[in-house]
C-alpha positions as CSV (number, residue, x, y, z in Angstrom):
1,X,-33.3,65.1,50.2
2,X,-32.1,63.1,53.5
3,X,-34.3,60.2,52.4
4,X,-31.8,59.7,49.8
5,X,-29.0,61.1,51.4
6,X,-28.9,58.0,53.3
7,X,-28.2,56.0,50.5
8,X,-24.9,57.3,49.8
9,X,-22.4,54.8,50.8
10,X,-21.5,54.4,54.1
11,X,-17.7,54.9,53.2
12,X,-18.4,58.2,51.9
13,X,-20.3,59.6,54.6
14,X,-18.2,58.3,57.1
15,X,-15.1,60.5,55.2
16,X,-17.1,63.5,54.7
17,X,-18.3,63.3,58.3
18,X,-14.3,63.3,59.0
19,X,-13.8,66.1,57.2
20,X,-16.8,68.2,58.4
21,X,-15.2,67.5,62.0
22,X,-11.5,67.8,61.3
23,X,-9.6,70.5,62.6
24,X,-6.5,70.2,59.8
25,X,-8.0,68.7,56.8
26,X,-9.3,71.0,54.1
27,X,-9.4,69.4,50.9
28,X,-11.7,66.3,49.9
29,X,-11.2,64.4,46.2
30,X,-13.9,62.2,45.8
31,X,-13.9,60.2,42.3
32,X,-16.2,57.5,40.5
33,X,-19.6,59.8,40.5
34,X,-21.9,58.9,37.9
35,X,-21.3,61.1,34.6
36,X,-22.3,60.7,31.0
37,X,-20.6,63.6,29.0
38,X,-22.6,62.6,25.8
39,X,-26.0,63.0,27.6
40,X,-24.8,66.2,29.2
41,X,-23.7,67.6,25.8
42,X,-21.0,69.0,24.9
43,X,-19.4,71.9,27.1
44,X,-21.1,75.1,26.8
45,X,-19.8,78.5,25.6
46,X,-21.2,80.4,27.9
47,X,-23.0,80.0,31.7
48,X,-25.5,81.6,29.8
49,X,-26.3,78.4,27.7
50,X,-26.9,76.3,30.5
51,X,-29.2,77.8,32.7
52,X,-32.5,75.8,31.3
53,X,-30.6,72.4,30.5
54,X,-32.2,70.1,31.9
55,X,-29.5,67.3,30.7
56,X,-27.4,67.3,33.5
57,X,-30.2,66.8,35.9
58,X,-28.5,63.1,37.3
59,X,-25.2,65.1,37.9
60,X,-26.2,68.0,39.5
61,X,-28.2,65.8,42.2
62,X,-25.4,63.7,43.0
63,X,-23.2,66.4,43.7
64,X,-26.3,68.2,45.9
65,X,-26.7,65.1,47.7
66,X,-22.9,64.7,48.3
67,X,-22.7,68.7,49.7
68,X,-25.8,68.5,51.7
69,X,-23.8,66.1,54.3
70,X,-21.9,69.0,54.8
71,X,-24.5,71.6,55.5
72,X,-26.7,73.5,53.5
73,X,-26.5,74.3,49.5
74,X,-27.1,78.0,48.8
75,X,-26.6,80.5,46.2
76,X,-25.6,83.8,45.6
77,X,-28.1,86.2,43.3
78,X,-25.9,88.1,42.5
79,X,-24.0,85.1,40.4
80,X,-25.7,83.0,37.4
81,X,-29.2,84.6,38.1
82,X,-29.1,82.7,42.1
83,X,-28.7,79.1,39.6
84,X,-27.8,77.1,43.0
85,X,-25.6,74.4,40.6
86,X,-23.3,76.7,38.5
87,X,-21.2,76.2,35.4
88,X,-17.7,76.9,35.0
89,X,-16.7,76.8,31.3
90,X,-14.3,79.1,29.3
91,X,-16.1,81.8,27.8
92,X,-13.7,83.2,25.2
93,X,-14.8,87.2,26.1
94,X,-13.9,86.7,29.3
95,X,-10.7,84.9,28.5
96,X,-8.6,87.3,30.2
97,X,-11.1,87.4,33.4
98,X,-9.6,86.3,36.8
99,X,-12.9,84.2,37.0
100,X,-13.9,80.7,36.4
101,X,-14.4,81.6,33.1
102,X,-11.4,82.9,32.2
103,X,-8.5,80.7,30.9
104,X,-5.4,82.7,32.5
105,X,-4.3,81.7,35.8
106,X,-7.0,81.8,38.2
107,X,-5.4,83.7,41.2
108,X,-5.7,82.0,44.7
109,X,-8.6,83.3,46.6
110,X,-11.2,82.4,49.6
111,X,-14.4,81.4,48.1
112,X,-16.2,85.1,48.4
113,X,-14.1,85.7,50.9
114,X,-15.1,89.8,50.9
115,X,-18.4,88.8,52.5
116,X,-19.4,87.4,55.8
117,X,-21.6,85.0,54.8
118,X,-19.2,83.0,52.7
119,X,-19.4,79.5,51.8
120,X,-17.8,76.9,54.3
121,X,-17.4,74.6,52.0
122,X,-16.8,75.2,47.8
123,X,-18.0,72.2,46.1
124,X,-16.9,71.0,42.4
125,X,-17.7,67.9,40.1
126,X,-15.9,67.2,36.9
127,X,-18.3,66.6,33.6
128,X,-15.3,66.7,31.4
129,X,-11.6,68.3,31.8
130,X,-9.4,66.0,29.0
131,X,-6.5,68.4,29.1
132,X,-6.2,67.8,32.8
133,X,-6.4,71.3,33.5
134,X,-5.3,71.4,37.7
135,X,-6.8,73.2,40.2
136,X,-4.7,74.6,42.5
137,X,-4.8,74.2,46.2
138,X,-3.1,75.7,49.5
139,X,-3.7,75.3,53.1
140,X,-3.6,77.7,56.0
141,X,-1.8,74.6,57.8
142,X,1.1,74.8,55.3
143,X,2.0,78.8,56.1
144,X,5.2,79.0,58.3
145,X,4.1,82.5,59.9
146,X,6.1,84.5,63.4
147,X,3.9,85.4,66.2
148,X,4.3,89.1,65.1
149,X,2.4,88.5,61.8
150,X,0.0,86.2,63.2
151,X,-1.0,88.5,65.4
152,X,-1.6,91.1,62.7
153,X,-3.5,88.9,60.9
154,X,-5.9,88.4,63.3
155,X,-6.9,92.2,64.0
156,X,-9.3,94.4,61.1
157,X,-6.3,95.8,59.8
158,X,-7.0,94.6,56.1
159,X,-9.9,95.1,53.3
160,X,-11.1,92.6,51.1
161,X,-13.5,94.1,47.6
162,X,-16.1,92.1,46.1
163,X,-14.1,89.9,42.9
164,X,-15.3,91.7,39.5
165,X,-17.9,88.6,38.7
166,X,-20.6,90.1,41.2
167,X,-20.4,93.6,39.6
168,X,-20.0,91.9,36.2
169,X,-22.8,90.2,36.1
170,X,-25.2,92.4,38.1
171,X,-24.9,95.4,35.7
172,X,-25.5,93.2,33.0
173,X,-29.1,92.1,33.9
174,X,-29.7,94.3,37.1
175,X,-28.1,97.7,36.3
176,X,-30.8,100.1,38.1
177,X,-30.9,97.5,41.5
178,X,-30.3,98.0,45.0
179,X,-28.6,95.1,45.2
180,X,-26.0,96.2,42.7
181,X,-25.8,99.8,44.5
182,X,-24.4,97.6,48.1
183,X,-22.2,95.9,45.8
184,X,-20.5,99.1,44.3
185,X,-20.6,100.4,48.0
186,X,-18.8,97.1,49.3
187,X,-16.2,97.5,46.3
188,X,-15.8,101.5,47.1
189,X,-15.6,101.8,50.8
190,X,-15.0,98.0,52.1
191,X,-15.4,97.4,56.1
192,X,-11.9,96.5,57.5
193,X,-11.5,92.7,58.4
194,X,-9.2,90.3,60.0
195,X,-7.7,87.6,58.0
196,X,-7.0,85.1,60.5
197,X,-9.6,83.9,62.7
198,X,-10.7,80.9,64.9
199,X,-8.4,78.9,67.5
200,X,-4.8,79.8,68.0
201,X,-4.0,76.5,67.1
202,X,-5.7,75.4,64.1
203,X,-6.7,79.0,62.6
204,X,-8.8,79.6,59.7
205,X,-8.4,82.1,56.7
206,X,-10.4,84.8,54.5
207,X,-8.3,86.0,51.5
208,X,-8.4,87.1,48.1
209,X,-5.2,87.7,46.9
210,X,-6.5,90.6,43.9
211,X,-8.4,92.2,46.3
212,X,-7.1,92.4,49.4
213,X,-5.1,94.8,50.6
214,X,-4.0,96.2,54.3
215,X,-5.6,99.6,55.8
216,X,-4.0,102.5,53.7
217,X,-0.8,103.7,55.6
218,X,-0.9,100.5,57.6
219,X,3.2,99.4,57.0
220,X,3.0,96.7,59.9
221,X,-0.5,95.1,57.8
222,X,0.9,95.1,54.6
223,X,4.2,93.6,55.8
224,X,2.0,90.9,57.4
225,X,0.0,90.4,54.5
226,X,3.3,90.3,51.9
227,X,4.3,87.4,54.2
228,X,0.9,85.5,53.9
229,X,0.7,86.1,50.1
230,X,4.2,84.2,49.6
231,X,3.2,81.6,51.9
232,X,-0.2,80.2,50.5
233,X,1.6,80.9,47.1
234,X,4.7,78.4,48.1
235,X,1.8,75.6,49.2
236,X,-0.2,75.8,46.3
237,X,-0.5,72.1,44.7
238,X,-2.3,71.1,42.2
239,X,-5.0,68.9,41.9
240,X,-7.1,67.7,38.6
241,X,-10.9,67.3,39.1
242,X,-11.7,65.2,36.1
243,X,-14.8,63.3,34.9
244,X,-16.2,62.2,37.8
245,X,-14.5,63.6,40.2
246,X,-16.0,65.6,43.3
247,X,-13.7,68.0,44.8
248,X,-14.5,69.5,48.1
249,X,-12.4,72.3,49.2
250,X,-12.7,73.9,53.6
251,X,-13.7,77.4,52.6
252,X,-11.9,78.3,56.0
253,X,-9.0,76.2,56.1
254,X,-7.8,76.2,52.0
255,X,-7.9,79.0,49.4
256,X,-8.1,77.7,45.8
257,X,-7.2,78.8,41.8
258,X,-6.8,77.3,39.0
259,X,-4.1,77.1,36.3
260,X,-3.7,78.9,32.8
261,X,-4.7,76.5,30.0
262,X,-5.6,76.7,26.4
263,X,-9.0,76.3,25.2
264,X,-10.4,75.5,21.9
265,X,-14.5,76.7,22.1
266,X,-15.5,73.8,20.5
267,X,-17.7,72.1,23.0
268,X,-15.0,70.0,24.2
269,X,-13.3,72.0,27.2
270,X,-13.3,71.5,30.5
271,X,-16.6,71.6,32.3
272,X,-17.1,71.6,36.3
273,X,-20.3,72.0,38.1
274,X,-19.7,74.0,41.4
275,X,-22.3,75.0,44.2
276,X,-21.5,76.5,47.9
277,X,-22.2,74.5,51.3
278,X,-23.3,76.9,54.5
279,X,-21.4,74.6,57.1
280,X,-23.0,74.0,60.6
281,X,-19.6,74.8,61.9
282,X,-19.1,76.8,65.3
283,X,-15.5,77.3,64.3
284,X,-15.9,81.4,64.3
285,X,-18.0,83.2,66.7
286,X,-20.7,85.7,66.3
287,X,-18.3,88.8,65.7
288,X,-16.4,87.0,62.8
289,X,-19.3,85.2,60.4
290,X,-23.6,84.5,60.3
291,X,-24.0,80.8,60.1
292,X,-26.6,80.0,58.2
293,X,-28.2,76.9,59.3
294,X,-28.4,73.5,57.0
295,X,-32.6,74.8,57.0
296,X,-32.2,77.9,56.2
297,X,-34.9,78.8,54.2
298,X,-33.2,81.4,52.5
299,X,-30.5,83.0,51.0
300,X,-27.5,85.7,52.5
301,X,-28.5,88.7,51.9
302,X,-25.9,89.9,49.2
303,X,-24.5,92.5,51.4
């Protein structure tokens, strides 16, 4: 893969180099990637339908050789059947879900942000969105915080559950497994965590907003937390991936939702491709988050 790699234009690598080094930025729009909607066909009704298509071959390597400047691509088992490109399209059962199949109002959330190995950076490509349905975006730098609740913030005062998809989809085609017993575990009896983490002065984030909540009986935490919440909810803006568009979000600097729409299950509604980056950053320290390296020859353990 770095053989071609190195043909990606030198004014792209040079901005998501920037990015991968930046201490403040946490969003990257990149657009004009090759896409043919008509050879892709038209948007699937379910993940389901997608996971031996072969016809989007062209777009799922660009955006793998686009992510794999920022460290290494890896999936989840536990999520499409461990597909490392995913699909997000509206699935009318799940219409109601708070997932990316859903059509309500995708709460704000960390990418996974219940578990340690977590993306570093969330990676999405448009194959076809014509109602402009945004994504929505906010930044740790944008939350006006005191010391007080910084400070809470940064102590295991708080517990994150897996989101619903996991269990969802696990006990659909895995119901006897181990792996789906840790995940009930996780969801049951969660290990406490900080929120904030990383330097004093240019922290980084793990938050859910559904599913996290502070220690029971813990007034000072969930004061802290109510403050957080309204923050990143003020600094959400919105931000339309579209055909062709490649939208990189900091897993550690930005949590990210999406906004109700309407869709019409005729093949026609928005479509985004979406895979996870293991960043090579140092940003967190061995207490706080596994790295996984860009040659990792494997994938985190789900819990």
């Amino acid at each position: 893969m770095e053989e071609y790699a190195r043909r990606i234009p030198a004014s792209l690598r040079a901005v998501l180099r920037e990015l991968r080094e930046s201490r403040t930025l946490c969003a990257l729009r990149v657009s004009g990637v090759r896409v043919d909607p008509d050879r892709c066909g038209p948007t699937p009704l379910s993940w389901q339908e997608c996971l031996d298509d072969t016809r989007q071959a062209a777009e799922e390597a660009q955006l793998a050789l686009v992510a794999s400047r920022l460290g290494g691509i890896f999936a989840w088992p536990t999520i499409q059947r461990g597909r490392m490109v995913q699909n997000l399209v509206p699935v009318e059962s799940d219409r109601r879900e708070q997932s990316g199949h859903g059509s309500v109002a995708l709460e704000w959330h960390t990418e996974d942000g219940f578990h340690q190995d977590r993306c570093r950076y969330l990676a999405l490509l448009g194959i076809r969105n014509p109602d402009r349905v945004p994504t929505t975006i906010g930044s740790v730098h944008d939350v006006r915080l005191s010391e007080r609740h910084r400070s809470v913030l940064r102590e295991k005062r708080f517990l994150i559950r897996p989101d619903l998809e996991h269990l969802r989809q696990l006990a659909d085609y895995a119901p006897g497994s181990e792996i789906l017993r840790r995940a009930h575990a996780m969801n049951e009896d969660p290990e406490p965590v900080a929120l904030f983490f990383g330097a004093p002065d240019s922290p980084c984030l793990r938050i859910d907003a559904p599913y996290t909540t502070a220690l029971p009986g813990d007034d000072e935490a969930a004061e802290a937390l109510a403050a957080v919440v309204d923050e990143l909810s003020g600094a959400q803006r919105d931000v339309v991936v579209g055909e062709g568009d490649v939208l990189i979000v900091d897993n550690y600097r930005a949590v990210h939702g999406r906004r109700a729409f309407q869709p019409r299950y005729d093949g026609t509604d928005r479509w985004l491709k979406r895979l996870s980056v293991a960043g090579d950053s140092t940003v967190t320290g061995p207490a706080d988050h596994r790295s996984l390296s860009r040659s990792a020859p494997g994938r985190p353990s789900f819990l």
